[in-house]
C-alpha positions in Angstrom: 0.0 0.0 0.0 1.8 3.6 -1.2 0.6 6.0 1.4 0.8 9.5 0.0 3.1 11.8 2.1 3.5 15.4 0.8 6.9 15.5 2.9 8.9 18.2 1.3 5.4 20.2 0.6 4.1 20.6 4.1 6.6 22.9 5.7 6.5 26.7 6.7 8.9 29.4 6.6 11.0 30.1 9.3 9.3 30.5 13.0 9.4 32.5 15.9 13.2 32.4 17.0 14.8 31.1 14.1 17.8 33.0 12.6 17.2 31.3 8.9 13.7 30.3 7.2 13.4 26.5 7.1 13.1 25.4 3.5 12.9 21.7 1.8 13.6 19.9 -1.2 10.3 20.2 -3.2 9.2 17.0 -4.2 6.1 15.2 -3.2 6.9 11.5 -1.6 5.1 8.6 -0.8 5.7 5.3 0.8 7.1 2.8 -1.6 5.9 -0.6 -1.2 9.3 -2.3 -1.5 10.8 0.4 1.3 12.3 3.8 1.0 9.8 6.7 -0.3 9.2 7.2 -4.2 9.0 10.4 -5.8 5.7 11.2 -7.7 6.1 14.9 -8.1 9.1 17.4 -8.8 8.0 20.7 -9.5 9.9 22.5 -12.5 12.4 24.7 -10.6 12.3 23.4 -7.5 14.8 22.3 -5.5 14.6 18.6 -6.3 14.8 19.6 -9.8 16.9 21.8 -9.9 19.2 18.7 -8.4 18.2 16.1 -10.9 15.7 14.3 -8.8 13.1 12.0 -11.0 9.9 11.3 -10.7 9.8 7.2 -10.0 13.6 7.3 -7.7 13.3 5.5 -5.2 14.8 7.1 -1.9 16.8 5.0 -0.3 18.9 6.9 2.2 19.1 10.7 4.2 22.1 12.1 4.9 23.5 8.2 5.2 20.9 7.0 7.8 18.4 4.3 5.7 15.0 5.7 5.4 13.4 2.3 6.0 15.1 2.7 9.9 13.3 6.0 9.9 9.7 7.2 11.6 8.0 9.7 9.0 9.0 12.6 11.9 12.3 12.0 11.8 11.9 11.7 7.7 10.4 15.2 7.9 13.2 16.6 10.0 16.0 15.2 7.6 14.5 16.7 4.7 13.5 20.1 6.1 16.5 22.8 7.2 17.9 25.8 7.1 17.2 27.8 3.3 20.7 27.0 1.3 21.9 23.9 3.4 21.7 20.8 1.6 20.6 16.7 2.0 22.5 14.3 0.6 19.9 11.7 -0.8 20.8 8.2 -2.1 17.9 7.0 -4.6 17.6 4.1 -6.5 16.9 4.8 -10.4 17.1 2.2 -13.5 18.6 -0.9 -11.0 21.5 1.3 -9.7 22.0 3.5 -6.6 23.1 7.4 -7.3 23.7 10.0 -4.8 21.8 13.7 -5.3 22.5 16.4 -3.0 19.9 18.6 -3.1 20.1 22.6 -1.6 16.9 23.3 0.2 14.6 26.0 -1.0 12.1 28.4 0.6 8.7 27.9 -0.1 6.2 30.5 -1.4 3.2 31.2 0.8 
C-alpha cells in the first residue's frame, strides 16, 4: 500500500526564534511498497529539480541514515533545514543507486 506523504510540501517558513527560514527539497513523496519513499512529483524549478531528482527514484537513504530505519518525523526533519543547506539523498533509479545532493529552498506562501 503507497501512502501519500507530501513531505517536502508541508513545511512553513522560518518560525518564531529562528535566525534562517526553514526550506525543503520540493518534491512530493510517498511510501514505496518495497521500502524507502518514491517520488511522484518534482516541480519544475524546484529544489529537487533543480538537483536532478526524477519522478519514480526511489529514496533510499538521508544524509546516510536508511530511510526504512526512519519514523516519518524523523523523515520530515532530515528533509526540512535551514534555506541553502543541503541533504545528501541516495535514490535508487534504473537498478543502480546514485547520490543527489539537493540545496533546500524556501517555499512561497
Amino acid at each position: 500500500m503507497a501512502l501519500l506523504v507530501g513531505l517536502a510540501l508541508l513545511t512553513g517558513c522560518g518560525g518564531p526564534g529562528q535566525a534562517q527560514p526553514t526550506g525543503g527539497i520540493h518534491a512530493k513523496l510517498a511510501y514505496s511498497e518495497g521500502g524507502g519513499l518514491r517520488v511522484v512529483d518534482v516541480p519544475a524549478g524546484g529544489a529537487a529539480d533543480l538537483a536532478g531528482l526524477r519522478v519514480n527514484d526511489v529514496i533510499i537513504a538521508i544524509d546516510g541514515a536508511s530511510v526504512r530505519e526512519l519514523e516519518y518525523p524523523a523523515i520530515v526533519e532530515r528533509l526540512r533545514g535551514p534555506v541553502g543547506s543541503s541533504v545528501s539523498l541516495d535514490v535508487f533509479r534504473s537498478g543502480e543507486v546514485a547520490t543527489v545532493v539537493v540545496m533546500r529552498q524556501a517555499y512561497a506562501r
